[in-house]
N, C-alpha and C positions, 0 to 999 in steps of 0.2 A: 163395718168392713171398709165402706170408704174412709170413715174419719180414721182407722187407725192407717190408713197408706197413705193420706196427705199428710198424717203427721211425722212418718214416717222420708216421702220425700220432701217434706218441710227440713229436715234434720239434713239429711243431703246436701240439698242446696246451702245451707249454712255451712257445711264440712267444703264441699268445692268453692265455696267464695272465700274461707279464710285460704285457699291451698291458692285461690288465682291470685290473690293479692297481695300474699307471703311470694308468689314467683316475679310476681310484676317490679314488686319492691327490689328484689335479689337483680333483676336483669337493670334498672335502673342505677343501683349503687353501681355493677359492675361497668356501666356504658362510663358514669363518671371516673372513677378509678382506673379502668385499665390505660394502659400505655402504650400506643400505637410507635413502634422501631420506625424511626426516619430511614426513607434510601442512601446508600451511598451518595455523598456529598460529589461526587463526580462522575458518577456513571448512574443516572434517577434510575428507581428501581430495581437496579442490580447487585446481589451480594459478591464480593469479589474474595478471592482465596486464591491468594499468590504462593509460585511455586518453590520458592525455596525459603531457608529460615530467617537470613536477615531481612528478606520482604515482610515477613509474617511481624515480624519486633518494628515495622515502624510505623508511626504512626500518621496513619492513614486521613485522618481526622481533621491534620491538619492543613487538608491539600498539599502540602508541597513536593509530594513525591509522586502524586498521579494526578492529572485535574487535565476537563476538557476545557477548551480556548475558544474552537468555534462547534457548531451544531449544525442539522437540517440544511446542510450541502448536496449538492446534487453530483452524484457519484464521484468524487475528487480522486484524482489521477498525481498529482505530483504538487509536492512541497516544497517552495526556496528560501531562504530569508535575502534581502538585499543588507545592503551595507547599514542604512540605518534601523536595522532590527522588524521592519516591516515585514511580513508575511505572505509571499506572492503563491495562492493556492490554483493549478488550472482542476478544472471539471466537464468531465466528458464527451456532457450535451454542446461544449463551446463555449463557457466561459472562462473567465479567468478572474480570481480573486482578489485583491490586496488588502489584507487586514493590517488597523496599526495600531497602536498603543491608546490612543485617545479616542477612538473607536470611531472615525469619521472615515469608514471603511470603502475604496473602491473596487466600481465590479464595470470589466468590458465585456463585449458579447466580439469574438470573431467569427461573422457573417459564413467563410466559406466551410468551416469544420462541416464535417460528414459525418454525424454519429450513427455508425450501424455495429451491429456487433460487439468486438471489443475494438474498434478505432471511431477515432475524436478526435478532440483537442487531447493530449498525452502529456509528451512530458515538455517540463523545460529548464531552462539553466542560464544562468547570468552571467553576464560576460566580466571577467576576473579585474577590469580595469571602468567597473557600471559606474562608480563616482565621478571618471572623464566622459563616458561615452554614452550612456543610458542605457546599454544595448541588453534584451532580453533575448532569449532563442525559445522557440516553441514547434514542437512537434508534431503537426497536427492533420489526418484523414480528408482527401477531401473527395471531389466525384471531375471526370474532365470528360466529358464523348462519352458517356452511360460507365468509365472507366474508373475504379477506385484507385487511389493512389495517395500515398504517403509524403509528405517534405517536414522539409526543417526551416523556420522562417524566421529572421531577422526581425525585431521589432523596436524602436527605441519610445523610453516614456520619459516622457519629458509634460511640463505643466499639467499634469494630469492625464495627459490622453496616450493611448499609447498605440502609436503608428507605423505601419508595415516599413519596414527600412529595405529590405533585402532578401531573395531565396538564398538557401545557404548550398540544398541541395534538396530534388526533385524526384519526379517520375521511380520513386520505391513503390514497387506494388504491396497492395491493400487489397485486405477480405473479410469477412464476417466474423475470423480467428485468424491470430499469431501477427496483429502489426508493428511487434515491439514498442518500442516509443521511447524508451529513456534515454537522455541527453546529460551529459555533466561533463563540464572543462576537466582535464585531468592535470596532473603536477605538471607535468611540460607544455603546460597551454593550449594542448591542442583540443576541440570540440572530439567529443565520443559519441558513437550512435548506436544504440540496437534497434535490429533491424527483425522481423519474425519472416518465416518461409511464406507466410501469407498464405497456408496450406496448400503451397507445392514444393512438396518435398526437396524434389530432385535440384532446386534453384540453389540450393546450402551450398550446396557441392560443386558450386561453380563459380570458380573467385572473380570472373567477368562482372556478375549479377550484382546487384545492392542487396538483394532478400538474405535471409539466415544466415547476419552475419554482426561483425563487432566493425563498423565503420569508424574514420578519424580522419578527421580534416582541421583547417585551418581556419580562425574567428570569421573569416575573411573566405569562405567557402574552398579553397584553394588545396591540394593534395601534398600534404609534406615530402621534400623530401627523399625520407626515411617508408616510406610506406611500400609494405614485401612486393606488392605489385604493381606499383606503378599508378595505382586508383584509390578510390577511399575505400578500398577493403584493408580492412587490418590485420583479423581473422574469421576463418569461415565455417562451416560446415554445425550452426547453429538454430534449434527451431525455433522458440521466441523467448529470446531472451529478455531480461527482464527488470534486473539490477547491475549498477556498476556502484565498484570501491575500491579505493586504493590504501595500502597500507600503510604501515609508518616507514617504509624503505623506496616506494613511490609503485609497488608491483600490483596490476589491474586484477581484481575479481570480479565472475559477474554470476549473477543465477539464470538459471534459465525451466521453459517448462520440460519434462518430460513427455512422453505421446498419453494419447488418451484411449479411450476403449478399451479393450482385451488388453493390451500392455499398459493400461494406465500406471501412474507410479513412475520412477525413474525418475525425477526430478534432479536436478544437476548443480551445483556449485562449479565454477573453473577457474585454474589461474590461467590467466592470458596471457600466449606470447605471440607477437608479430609471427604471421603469416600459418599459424600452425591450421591445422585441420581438428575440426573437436567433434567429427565424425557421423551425425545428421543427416540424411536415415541409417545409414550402415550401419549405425554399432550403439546398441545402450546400455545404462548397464555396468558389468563385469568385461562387456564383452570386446575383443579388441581385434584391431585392422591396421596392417602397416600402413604406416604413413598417416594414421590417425592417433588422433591423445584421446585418454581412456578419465571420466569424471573425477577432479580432485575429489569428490564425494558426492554421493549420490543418494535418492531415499528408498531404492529399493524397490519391489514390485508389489509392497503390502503397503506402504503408506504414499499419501501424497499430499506436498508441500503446498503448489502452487506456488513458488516463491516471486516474490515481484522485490520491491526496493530495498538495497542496501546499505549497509553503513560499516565505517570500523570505528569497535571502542577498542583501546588497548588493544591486543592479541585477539582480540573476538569480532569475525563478522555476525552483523548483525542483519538480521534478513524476517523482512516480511512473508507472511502464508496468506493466502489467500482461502483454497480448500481446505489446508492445514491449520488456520485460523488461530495460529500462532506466531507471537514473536519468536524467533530464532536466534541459538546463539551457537555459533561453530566456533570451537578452536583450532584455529588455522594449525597448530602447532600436536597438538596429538589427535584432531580429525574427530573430534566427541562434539554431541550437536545433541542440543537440550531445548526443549520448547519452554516458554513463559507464558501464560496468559492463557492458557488452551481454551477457545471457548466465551470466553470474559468478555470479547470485545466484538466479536464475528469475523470477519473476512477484512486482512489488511492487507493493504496496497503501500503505501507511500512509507518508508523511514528514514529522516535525514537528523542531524546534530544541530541543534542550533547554537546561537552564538551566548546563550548562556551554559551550555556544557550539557544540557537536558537532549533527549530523545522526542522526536514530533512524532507520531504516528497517525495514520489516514485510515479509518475504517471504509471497507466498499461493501456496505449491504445492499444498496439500492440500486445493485447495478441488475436486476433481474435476476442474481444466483443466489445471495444470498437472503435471510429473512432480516426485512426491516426491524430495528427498536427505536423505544422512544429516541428522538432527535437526530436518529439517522441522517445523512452521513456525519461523524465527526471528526474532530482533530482530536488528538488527545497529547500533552506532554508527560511525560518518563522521566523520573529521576537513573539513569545507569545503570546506579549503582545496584538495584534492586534486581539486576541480570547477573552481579557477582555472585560466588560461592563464598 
């Protein structure tokens, strides 16, 4: 009895050692053989699937139509290029970036920036005449008497260093939400400022105030002028707005947020005219108030933009999402507004043109909203054309 059941698992054990060694051999050929798919050559890790057909036919492979420039930025807020192609990025905690071609990249630290919330160091903008002057303008939250507040500050860089020159303009109240921030010279010279309600409401609405509004002054801090009241308000009755762009005729657009909670949604595009009211808290929406202008377009009460930095290609503004975490593209001209990228990249902030005809865009994951990936924060460049139909 015993010897017929060891010879029995005697047999056994030879049937499972050819099956372990026929599987070993199989998982060994296949470890050699198989073919691990490299990541997207410009976004590690990530498959990307662009939204319309001529993005789909080009080829992607060979960087030149999407490829990141810089990485692992710390929340970056606004993108400029200077005259000689340099890359001036600020970032929220207080810095401010200079990448260049040869890659012996500068980075300053501005001491007073107050990052809480959404204010920091914000936005900035170079002064139309930087090759005479050096002059940069920077946007930036600070703290005075336990008091948050907003300016806009002169700085010139010069041998490297770049040092406080001037306030251009002051005491803008600051909160934890809505301190605007973006700054850009517009076609007639003059500096632009958005400005957020700094979550009080009622401040929009009163063209005395700096808050929740479209400011504009002079390189030189000074009040044009042409200004409806007599002050740097330009126009009013805005909660934080977010991008400015001017078209091919020189007419201002800018985005702005909608309210949040219960009416979240409502997100805003506007064309800007001197002095007009754009209606903050009174009216969102559809909804309309004499003596108030009613959204060149708007996203409704199911979706939400978040829209922050703008730009125009051709007939198209072009407008970053935040929560919407899409590029944008409106046609000014029949009012249709199509997303790119939904997804792909996370949560953008910054979109400006550079001086080779390409798209910069700024991703903000790390700013506590949305989720980090690898190399977070990034730059990334856009060929356009991959926004046409």
């Amino acid at each position: 009895m015993f010897v017929l059941y060891n010879r029995g698992m005697r047999k056994l054990s030879i049937v499972a050692f050819v099956i372990l060694s026929l599987s070993l051999g199989f998982l060994l050929f296949y470890k050699k053989t198989s073919v691990k798919k490299p990541p997207s050559e410009f976004f590690p890790g990530a498959k990307l699937s662009l939204d319309n057909k001529k993005a789909k036919e080009t080829d992607l492979k060979s960087n030149k139509d999407i490829k990141v420039i810089a990485e692992n930025l710390k929340i970056p807020w606004e993108i400029v290029f200077l005259p000689d192609k340099r890359i001036l990025i600020t970032e929220r905690p207080g810095t401010v970036k200079i990448l260049t071609p040869k890659g012996d990249d500068l980075e300053y630290k501005v001491d007073e920036v107050y990052h809480y919330g959404e204010g920091g160091l914000l936005g900035a903008a170079v002064h139309p005449d930087f090759e005479k002057n050096n002059f940069i303008y920077l946007y930036l939250t600070y703290r005075k008497n336990n008091e948050i507040l907003n300016k806009v500050v002169r700085y010139r860089l010069e041998n490297n260093r770049l040092n406080q020159d001037k306030i251009i303009i002051d005491n803008i109240k600051g909160a934890i939400f809505h301190d605007g921030g973006r700054i850009e010279f517009g076609p007639d010279g003059y500096l632009y400022i958005t400005t957020g309600d700094a979550t009080q409401p009622e401040l929009s609405q009163d063209p005395s105030n700096l808050n929740g509004k479209i400011l504009r002054l002079s390189d030189e801090g000074d009040i044009p002028p042409d200004n409806p009241f007599g002050n740097p308000v330009y126009s009013y009755g805005h909660r934080n707005p977010q991008g400015l762009a001017w078209d091919s005729s020189g007419q201002l657009w800018i985005t702005e947020h909608g309210p949040s909670g219960a009416l979240s949604g409502f997100d805003e595009v506007n064309k800007i005219l001197p002095g007009e009211n754009y209606g903050w808290p009174d009216i969102i929406g559809d909804k309309s108030k004499e003596g108030m202008r009613k959204p060149f377009v708007h996203s409704g009460a199911e979706e939400t933009w978040a829209p922050a930095g703008a730009v125009f290609y051709k007939d198209y503004l072009i407008f970053a999402g935040l929560r919407g975490s899409s590029l944008y593209r409106l046609d000014i001209k029949t009012k249709e507004i199509k997303p790119f990228f939904k997804d792909k990249f996370g949560r953008l902030r910054a979109v400006v043109m550079g001086p080779d005809g390409y798209l910069y865009i700024s991703t903000s994951n790390t700013d506590g909203r949305g989720k980090a990936r690898k190399g977070d924060d990034k730059i990334i460049r856009i060929n356009p054309k991959l926004l046409e139909d």
